[in-house]
N, C-alpha and C positions, 0 to 999 in steps of 0.2 A: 567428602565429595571431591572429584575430578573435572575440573571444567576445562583441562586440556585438552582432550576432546572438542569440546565447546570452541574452544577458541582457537585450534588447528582449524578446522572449520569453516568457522567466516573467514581467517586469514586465508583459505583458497578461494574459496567465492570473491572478495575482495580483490585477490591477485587477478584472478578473470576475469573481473569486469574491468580491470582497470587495464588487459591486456586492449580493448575496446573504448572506452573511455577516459578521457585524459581527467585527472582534477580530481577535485571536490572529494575528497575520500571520506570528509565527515558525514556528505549525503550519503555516500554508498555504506555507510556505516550504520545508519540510522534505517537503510532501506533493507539490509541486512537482520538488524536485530525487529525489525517490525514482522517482515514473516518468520524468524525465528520463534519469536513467539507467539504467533498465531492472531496478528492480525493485518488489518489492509491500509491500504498506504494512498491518499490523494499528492499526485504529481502534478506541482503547478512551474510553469516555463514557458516559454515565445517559444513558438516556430522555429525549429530547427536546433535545439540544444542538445536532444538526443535522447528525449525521455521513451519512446518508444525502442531506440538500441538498448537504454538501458533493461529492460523489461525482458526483450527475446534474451539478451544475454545473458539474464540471472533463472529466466527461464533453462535455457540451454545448460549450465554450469550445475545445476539441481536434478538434471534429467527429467525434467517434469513435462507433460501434456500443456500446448498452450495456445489459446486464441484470442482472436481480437476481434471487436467489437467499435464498430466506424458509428460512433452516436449522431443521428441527425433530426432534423425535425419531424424529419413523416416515420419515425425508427416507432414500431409498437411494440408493447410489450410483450406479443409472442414472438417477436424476433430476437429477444434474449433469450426468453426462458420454454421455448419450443409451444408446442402445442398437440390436442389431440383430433386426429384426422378419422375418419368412417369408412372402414372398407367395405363395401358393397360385396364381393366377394368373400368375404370369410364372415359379413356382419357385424364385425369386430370392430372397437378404435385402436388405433393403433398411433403409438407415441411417434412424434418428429420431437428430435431433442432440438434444445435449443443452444446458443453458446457456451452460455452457462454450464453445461454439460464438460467442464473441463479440472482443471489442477490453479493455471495461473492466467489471469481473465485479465487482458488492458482492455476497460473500457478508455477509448480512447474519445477525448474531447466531450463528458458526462455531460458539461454544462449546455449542449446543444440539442438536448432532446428537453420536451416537454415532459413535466411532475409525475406525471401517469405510470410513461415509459422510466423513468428514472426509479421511481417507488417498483417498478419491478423488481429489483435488486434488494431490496430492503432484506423478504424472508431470505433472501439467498447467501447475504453477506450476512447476519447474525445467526441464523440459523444453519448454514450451511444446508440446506433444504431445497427442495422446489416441488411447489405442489400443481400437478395439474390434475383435473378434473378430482375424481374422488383419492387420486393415489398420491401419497410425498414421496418423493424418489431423492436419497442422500448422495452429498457430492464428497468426494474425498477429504478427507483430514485437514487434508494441505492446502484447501481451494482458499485462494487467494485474489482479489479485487485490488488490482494495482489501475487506478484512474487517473487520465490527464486532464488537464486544462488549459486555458491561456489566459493569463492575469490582463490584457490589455485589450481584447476584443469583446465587448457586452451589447453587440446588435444581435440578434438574431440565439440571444445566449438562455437561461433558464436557470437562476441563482438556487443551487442546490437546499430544499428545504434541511431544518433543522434535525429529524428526525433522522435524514439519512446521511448529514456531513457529519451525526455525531458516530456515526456508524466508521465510518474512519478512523484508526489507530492512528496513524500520524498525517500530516500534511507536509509535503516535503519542499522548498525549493530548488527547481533546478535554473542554475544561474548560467550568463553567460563566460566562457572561459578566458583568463587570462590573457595575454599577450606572449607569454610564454608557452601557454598550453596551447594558443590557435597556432603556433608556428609546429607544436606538437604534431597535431592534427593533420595540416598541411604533409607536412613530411611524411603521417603514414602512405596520401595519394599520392608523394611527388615519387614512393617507393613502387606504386602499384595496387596497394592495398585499399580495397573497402571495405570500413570496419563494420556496414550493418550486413555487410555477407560475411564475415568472419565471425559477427556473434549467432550464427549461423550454423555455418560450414565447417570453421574451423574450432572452435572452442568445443572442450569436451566436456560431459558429466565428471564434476568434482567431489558430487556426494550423491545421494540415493533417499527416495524418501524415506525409509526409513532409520536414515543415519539425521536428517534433517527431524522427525518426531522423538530421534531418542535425544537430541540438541534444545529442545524445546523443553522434556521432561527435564532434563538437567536444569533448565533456566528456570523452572519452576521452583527448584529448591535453591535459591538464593536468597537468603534470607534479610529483613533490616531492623534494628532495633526500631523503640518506641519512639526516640527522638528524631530518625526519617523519616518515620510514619506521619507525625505531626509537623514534619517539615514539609511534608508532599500534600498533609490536608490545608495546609496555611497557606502554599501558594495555590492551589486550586479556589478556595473559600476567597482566597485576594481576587480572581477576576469575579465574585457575582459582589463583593461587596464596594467595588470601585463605582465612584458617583458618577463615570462616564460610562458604566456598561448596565447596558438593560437586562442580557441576559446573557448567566455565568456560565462557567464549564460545569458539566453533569456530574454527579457522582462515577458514571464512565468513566469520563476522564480522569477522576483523579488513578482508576484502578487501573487505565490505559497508561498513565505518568510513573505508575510503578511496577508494568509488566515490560515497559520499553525501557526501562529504567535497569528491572532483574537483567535486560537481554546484552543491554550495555554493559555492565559490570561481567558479566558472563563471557562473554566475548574476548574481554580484561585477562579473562581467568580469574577473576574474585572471586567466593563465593557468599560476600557480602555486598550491600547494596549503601552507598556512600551518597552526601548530598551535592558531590559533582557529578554525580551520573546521573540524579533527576534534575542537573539546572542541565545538563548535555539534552538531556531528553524533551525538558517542560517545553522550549520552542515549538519541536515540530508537534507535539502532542495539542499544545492550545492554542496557535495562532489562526485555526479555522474554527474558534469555538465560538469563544465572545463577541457576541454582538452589541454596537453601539449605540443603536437605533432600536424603536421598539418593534421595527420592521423585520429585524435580524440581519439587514443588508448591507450593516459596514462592520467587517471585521479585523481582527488583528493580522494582516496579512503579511506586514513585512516583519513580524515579533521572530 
């Protein structure tokens, strides 16, 4: 097997975003191998760090279709996932799509809609589906749930149930930048530049989806012996058997701990899967899983 390919790959995606975003290349790394391998990613950060740049950019650098979604209180759930409207005229219903109707979807700020409107996403993120009335209508391969949040505002907020944060492949932080990196930043505007019209305007398609699904089928066949296997169940079985945690990471997760795991090593160019790439991984994989309360409302946020 070739995971050159593979890892030519995110090394351009990686180079793009970072032509837009200063820092942090381990998040961009981890935000990399999560749609690489075909799942969705919870974005948690304050106001203004740049989670929504990072999103159009990786958008843009994939060539992919992409919308956004402004979650608020009065947001229902046919204003995700469309709905079907009656035309008098033909007799007919006829489909209004809804957002969801896309490739790479930021719900932006999840946490601000009511359980209802947020459970809309449920069949749509596992199953890649959306059913309205009697018809399921499929979203592409590639359709990806990249969601924001803010860790510091809980008025007016809606703590995402259990069912659908387990629906997340990773949860990512995105932190505030250096000192070195703000003087980065600064400098792109003191040149002219705005770097969320440059993830835009200027940045170009670096891969294609179908150069992106044949990156995935590769990550697929990275293999781990018997003793990561049981190194990946031991630490997922540690958070339900911890006397401070009420409720553990799912079996999901452990199969999430070692598909971000394959995607890291792949990336590498390894075509094996090593137990530094699931401790690289276990972070963003379980720190929205465990709950400490039998509420589910304190979790490992800063892991």
């Amino acid at each position: 097997m070739d995971l050159d390919r593979t890892s030519r790959q995110a090394e351009a995606i990686r180079g793009g975003l970072q032509r837009v975003f200063t820092g942090q290349t381990e998040l961009l790394d981890l935000l990399i191998g999560t749609v690489m391998c075909g799942g969705h990613a919870l974005m948690e950060g304050v106001p203004g760090v740049g989670k929504t740049l990072i999103v159009k950019a990786l958008a843009t650098l994939l060539g992919l279709q992409f919308r956004r979604i402004q979650f608020t209180p009065d947001l229902m759930p046919s204003d995700i996932i469309g709905t079907e409207t009656f035309q008098l005229a033909t007799q007919t219903f006829q489909l209004k799509k809804g957002p969801v109707f896309t490739t790479i979807l930021l719900a932006d700020e999840i946490n601000r809609t009511p359980p209802k409107t947020q459970a809309a996403l449920l069949e749509v993120m596992e199953e890649r589906t959306v059913s309205l009335g009697d018809q399921t209508h499929t979203l592409p391969p590639l359709f990806t749930v990249l969601a924001t949040q803010n860790p510091i505002e809980y008025e007016g907020t809606y703590p995402l149930p259990e069912a659908q944060i387990d629906r997340f492949l990773t949860k990512l932080l995105v932190k505030y930048p250096t000192a070195e990196e703000d003087l980065q930043i600064l400098e792109h505007y003191n040149q002219g530049k705005d770097l969320h019209r440059m993830a835009v305007d200027e940045l170009t398609p670096v891969a294609t989806a179908d150069e992106v699904l044949a990156c995935r089928a590769q990550i697929r066949q990275v293999r781990a012996t018997v003793d990561v296997l049981q190194y990946i169940s031991r630490v997922v079985r540690g958070t339900r058997d911890h006397a401070d945690v009420q409720l553990g990471a799912s079996p999901r997760a452990a199969i999430h701990l070692f598909r971000l795991g394959q995607a890291l090593s792949a990336i590498q160019g390894r075509e094996y899967l090593t137990p530094d790439d699931v401790k690289s991984a276990a972070p963003a994989v379980l720190r929205h899983r465990p709950a400490v309360d039998g509420r589910g409302s304190g979790r490992c946020t800063n892991a």
